[in-house]
N, C-alpha and C positions, 0 to 999 in steps of 0.2 A: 939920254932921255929916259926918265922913271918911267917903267910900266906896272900895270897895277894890274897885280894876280890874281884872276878870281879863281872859287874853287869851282871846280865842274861838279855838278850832285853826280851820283852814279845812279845809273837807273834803277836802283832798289830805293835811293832817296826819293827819286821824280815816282816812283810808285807807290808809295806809300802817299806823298805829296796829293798825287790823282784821288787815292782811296779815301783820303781828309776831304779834299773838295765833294767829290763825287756823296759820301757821308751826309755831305752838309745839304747837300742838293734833296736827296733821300727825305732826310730829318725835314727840312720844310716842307715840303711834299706830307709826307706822313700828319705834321701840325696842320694845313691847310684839310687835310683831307676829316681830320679827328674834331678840328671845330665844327664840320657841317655834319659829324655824327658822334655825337655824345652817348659814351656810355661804350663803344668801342675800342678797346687799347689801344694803345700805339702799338706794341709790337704784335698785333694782329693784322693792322693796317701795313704794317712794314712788310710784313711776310706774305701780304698779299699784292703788295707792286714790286714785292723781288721774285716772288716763286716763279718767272717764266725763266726767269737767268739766276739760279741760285749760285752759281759755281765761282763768279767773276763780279764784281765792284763795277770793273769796266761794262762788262754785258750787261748788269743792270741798268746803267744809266743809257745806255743804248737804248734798252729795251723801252724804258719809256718816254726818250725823246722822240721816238717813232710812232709811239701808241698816244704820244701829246700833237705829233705831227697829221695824223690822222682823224682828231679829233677836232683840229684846229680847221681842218678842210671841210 
């Protein structure tokens, strides 16, 4: 019986994979936030939903699924 190899990512693949999604997450965020204030950058508006977690991709998006979860309550 044929088996079919897949390859495993290695987790430098699956982390950067994270850091495209999590990017993309951001980037909309950022667009949603820059249509209700024109005239605002983007990347003023990005530096200001990432400055609590500057260090980490991951910890950003943390950071404002909690500060979204809080908001939503």
């Amino acid at each position: 019986m044929a088996t079919k190899h897949q390859r495993l990512m290695t987790i430098e693949d699956r982390i950067e994979e994270l850091r495209g999604e999590i990017d993309g997450i951001i980037d909309a965020r950022v667009a949603a936030i820059a249509g209700e204030s024109p005239g605002v950058p983007a990347g003023v508006i990005r530096n200001l939903l990432t400055a609590r977690a500057p260090s980490c991709r991951c910890a950003q998006y943390i950071e404002l699924c909690v500060k979204d979860a809080k908001t939503q309550d």
